[in-house]
N, C-alpha and C positions, 0 to 999 in steps of 0.2 A: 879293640876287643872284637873276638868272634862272632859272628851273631847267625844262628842257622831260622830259615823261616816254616815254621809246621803250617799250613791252610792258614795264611796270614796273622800266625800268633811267633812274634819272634823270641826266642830263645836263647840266654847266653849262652857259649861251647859249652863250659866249664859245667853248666849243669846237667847239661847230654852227657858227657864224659863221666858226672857220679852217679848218675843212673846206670852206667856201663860199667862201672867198678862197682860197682854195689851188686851185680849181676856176676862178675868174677871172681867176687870173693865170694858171696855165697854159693856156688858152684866150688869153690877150692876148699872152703868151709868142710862142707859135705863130702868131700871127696880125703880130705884128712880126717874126718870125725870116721869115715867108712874106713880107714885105713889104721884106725887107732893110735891115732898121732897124737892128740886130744890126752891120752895117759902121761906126757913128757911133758904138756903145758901147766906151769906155774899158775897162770891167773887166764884163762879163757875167752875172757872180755878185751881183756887187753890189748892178747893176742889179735883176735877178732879183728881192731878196730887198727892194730899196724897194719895189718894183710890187705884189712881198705886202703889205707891211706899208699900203701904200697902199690896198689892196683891204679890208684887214682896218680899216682905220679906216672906209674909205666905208660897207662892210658895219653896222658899228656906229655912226657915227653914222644909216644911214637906216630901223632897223629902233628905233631907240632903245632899245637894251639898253643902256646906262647914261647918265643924265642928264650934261648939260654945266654 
């Protein structure tokens, strides 16, 4: 396991990286809701919470915190 050190408080990767997804999705969030994309969406939450989950996989496969 990864482990990043902040002023001697250590951190798993995995948690940096959903902090970092959590920051690009709501940034794509906002940028589709500005776009009126948000009018095609079925259920909003849902949505929402792939586009994380999506953001959290791209994040980690392109930083390579855990091998494939």
């Amino acid at each position: 396991m990864i482990e990043a050190n902040l002023y001697g408080v250590y951190l798993p990767w995995l948690l940096l990286l959903a902090g970092g997804a959590l920051a690009c999705a709501w940034a794509t969030r906002r940028l589709l809701a500005w776009a009126g994309a948000y009018r095609w969406v079925w259920h909003p939450a849902l949505f929402d919470l792939a586009l994380y989950v999506l953001w959290l996989y791209a994040l980690t496969r392109l930083t390579g915190a855990f091998p494939a």
